[in-house]
NUNU-198408 format. One record per residue: x, y, z of N, C-alpha, C in turn; chain; residue number from 1. Coordinates in pm, whole numbers, plus 50000, padded with zeros to 5 digits. Layout:
REM residues N
+-------+-------+-------+-------+-------+-------+-------+-------+-------+-----+-----+
!   n_X !   n_Y !   n_Z !  ca_X !  ca_Y !  ca_Z !   c_X !   c_Y !   c_Z ! mol ! seq !
+-------+-------+-------+-------+-------+-------+-------+-------+-------+-----+-----+
!     X !     Y !     Z !     X !     Y !     Z !     X !     Y !     Z !   A ! NUM !
...
+-------+-------+-------+-------+-------+-------+-------+-------+-------+-----+-----+
END
This chain:
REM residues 92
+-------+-------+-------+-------+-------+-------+-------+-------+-------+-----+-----+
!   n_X !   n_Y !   n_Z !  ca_X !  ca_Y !  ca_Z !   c_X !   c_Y !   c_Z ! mol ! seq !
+-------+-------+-------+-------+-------+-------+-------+-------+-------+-----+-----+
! 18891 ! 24024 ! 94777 ! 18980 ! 24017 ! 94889 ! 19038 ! 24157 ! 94916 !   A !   1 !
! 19025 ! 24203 ! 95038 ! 19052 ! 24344 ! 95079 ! 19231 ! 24359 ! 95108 !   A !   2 !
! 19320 ! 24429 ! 95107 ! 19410 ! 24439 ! 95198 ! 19414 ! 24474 ! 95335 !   A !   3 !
! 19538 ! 24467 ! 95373 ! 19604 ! 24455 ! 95466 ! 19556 ! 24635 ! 95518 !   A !   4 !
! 19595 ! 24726 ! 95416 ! 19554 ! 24864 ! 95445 ! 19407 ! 24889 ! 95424 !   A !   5 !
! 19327 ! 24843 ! 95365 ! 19189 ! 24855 ! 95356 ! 19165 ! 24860 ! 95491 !   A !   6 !
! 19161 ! 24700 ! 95488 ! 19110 ! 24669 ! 95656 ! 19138 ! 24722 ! 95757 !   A !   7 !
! 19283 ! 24761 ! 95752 ! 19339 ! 24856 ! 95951 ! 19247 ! 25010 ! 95881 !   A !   8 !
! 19211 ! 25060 ! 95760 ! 19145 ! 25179 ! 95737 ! 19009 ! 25155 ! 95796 !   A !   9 !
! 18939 ! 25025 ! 95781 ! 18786 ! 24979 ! 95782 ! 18793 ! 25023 ! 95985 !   A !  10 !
! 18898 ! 24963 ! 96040 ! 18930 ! 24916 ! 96151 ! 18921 ! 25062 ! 96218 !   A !  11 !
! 19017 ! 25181 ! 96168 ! 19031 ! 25288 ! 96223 ! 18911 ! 25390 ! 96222 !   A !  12 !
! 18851 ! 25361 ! 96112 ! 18714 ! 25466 ! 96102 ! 18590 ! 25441 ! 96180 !   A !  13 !
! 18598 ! 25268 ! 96224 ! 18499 ! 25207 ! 96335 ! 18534 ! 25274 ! 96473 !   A !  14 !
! 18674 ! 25296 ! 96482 ! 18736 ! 25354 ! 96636 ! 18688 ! 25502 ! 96668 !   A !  15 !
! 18779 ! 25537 ! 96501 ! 18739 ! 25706 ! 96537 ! 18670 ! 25796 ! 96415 !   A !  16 !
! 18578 ! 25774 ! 96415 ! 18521 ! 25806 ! 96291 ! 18541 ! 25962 ! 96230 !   A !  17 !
! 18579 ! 26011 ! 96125 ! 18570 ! 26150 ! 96113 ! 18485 ! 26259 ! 96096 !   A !  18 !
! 18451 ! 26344 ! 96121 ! 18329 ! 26412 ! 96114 ! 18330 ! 26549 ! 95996 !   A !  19 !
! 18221 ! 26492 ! 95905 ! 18236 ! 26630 ! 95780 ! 18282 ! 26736 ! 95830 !   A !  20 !
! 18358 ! 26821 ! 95769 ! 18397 ! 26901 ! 95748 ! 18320 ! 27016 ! 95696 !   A !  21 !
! 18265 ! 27141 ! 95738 ! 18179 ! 27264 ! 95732 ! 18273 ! 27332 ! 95606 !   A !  22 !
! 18183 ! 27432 ! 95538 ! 18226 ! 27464 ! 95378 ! 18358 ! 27592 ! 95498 !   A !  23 !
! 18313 ! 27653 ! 95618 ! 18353 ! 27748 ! 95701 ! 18500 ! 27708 ! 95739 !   A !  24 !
! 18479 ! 27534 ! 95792 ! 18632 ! 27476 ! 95796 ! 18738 ! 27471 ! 95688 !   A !  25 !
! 18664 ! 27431 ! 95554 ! 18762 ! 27372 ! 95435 ! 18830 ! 27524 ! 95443 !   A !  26 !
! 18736 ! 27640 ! 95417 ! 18804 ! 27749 ! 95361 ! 18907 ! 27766 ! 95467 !   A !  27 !
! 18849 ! 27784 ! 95576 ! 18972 ! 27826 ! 95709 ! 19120 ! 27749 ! 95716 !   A !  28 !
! 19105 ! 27614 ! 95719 ! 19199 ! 27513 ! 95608 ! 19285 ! 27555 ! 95480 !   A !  29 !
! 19191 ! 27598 ! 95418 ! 19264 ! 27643 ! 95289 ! 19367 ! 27762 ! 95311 !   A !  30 !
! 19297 ! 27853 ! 95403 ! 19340 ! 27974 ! 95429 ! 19475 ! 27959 ! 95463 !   A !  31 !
! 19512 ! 27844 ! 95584 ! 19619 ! 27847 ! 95674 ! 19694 ! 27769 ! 95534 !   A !  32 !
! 19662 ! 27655 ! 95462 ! 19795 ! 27597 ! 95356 ! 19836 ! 27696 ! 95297 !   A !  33 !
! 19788 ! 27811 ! 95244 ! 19797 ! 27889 ! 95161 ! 19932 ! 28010 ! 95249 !   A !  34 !
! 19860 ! 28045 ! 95340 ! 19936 ! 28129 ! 95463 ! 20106 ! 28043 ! 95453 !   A !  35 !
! 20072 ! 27946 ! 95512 ! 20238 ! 27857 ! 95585 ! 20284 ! 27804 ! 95449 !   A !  36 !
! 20208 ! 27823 ! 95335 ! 20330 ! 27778 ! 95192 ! 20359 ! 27940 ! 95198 !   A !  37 !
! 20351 ! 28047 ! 95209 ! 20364 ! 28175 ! 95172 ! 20510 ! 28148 ! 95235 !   A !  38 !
! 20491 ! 28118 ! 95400 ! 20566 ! 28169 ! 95530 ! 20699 ! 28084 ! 95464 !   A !  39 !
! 20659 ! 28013 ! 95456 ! 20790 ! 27906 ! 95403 ! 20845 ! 27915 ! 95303 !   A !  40 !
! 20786 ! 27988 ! 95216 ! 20867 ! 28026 ! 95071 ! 20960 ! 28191 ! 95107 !   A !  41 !
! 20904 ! 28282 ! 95212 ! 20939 ! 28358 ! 95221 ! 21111 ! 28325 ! 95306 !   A !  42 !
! 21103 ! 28236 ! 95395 ! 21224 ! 28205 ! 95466 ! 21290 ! 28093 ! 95394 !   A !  43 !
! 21228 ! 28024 ! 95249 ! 21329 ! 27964 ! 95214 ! 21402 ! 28057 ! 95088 !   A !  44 !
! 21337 ! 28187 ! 95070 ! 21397 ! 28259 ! 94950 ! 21516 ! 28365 ! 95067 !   A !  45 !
! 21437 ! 28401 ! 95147 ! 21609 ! 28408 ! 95268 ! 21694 ! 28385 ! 95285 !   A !  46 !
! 21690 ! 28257 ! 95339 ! 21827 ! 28149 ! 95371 ! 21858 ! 28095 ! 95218 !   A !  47 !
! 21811 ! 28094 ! 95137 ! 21896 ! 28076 ! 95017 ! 21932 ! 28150 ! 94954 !   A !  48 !
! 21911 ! 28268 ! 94989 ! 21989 ! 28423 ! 94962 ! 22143 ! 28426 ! 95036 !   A !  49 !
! 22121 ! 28372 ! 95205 ! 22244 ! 28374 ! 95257 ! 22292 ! 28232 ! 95245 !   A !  50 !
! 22247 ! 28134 ! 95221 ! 22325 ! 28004 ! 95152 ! 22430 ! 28039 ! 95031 !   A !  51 !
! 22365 ! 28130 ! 94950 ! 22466 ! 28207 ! 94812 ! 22574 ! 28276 ! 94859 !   A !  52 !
! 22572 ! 28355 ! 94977 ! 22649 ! 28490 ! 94990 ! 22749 ! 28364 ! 95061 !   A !  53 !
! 22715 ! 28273 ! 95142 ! 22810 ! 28194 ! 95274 ! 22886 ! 28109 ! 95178 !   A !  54 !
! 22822 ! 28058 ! 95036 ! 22903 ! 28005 ! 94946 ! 22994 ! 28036 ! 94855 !   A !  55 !
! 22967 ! 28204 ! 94841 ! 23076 ! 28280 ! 94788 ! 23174 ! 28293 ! 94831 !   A !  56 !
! 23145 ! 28287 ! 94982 ! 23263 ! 28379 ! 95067 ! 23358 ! 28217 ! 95124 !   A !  57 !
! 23276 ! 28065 ! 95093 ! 23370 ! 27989 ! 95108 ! 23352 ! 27961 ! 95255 !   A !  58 !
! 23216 ! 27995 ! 95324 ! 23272 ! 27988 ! 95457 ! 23170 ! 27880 ! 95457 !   A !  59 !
! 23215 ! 27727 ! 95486 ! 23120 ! 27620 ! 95476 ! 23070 ! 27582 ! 95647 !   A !  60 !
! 23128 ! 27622 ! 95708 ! 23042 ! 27597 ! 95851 ! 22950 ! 27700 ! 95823 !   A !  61 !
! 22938 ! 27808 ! 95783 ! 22796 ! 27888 ! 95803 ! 22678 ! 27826 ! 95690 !   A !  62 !
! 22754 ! 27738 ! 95560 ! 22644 ! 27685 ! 95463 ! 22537 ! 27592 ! 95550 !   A !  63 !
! 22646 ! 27522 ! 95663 ! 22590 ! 27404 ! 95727 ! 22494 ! 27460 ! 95787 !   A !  64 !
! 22535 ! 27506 ! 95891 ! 22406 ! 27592 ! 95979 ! 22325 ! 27656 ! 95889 !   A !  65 !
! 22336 ! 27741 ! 95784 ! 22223 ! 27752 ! 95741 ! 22151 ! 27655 ! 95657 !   A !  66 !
! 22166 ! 27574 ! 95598 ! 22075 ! 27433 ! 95576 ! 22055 ! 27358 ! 95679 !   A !  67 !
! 22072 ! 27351 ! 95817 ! 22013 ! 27331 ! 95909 ! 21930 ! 27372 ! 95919 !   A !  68 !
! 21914 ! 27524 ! 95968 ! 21791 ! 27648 ! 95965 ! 21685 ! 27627 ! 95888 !   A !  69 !
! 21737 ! 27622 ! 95787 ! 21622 ! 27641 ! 95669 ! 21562 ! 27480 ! 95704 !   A !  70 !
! 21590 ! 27368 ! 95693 ! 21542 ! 27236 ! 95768 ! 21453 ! 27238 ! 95865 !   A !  71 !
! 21564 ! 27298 ! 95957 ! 21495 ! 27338 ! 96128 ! 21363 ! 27395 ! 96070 !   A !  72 !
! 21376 ! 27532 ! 96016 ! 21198 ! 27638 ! 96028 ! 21123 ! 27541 ! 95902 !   A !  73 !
! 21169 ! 27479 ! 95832 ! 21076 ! 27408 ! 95679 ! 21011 ! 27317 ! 95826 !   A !  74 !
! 21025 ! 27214 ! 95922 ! 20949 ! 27128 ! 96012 ! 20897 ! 27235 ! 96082 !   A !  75 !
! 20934 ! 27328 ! 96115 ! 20868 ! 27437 ! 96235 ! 20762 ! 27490 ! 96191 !   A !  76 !
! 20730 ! 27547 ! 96073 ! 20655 ! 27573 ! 96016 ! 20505 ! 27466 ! 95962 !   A !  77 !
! 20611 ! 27386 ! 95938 ! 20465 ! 27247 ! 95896 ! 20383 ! 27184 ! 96030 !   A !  78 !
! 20452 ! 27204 ! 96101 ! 20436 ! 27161 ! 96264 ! 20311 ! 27249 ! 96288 !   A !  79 !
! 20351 ! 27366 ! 96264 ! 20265 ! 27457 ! 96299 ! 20116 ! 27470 ! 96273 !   A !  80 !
! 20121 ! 27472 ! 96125 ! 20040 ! 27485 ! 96056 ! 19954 ! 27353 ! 96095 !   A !  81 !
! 20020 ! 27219 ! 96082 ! 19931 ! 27102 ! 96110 ! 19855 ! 27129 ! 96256 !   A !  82 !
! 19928 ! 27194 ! 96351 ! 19861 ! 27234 ! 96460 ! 19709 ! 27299 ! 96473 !   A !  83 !
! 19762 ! 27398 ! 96372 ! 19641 ! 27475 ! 96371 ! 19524 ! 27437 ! 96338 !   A !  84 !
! 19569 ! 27359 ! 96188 ! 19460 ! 27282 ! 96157 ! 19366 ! 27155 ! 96218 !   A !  85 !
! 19507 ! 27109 ! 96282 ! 19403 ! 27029 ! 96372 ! 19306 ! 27085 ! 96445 !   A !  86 !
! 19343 ! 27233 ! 96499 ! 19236 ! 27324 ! 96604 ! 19103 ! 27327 ! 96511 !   A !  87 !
! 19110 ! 27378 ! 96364 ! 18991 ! 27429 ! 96289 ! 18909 ! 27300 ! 96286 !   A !  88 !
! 18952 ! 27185 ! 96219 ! 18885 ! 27033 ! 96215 ! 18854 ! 26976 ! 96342 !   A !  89 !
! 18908 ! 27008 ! 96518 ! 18816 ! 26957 ! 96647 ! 18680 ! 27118 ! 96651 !   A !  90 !
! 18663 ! 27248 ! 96570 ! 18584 ! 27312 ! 96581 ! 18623 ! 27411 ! 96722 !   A !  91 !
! 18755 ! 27423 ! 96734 ! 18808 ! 27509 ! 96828 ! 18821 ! 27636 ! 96785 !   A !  92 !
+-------+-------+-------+-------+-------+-------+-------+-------+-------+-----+-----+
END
C-alpha cells in the first residue's frame, strides 16, 4: 500500500517529468550553492558584527532592524540563488 505522498509524487512526475541533469549543470549548481553559502556567511558575519556593537551600546531599536536585515538578505539571497538555479536546470 503506497501513501498519500508516494502517489501525489507518482501523480506529479506523470505531469511534469524531470529531465537529467548534464555533469555541466550539477557542477554549475554546485558552483552557485557554494557562491550564495559564501555570500551569506559573509553578510551574516557583518550584521553580527553590528548586532554586537548595537548591543553594547544598548541601542535595541537598531538590534531589531538589524535582525530584520540579516532575515531580510538570509531570504534575498536564497531567493536568488534558487532563481538562478532554476535558469541552469531549464538549460538557459
Amino acid at each position: 500500500m503506497k501513501s498519500a505522498y508516494e502517489l501525489a509524487m507518482e501523480r506529479l512526475a506523470k505531469q511534469a517529468p524531470s529531465a537529467p541533469l548534464t555533469a555541466d549543470q550539477k557542477s554549475q549548481l554546485a558552483e552557485l550553492d557554494s557562491l550564495y553559502r559564501a555570500k551569506t556567511a559573509e553578510r551574516e558575519i557583518f550584521l553580527k558584527g553590528e548586532l554586537a556593537k548595537a548591543a553594547e551600546k544598548g541601542d535595541y531599536e537598531a538590534l531589531a532592524q538589524l535582525e530584520k536585515q540579516l532575515s531580510t538578505e538570509r531570504r534575498s539571497l536564497a531567493a536568488e540563488c534558487e532563481e538562478k538555479k532554476e535558469r541552469v536546470r531549464a538549460g538557459r
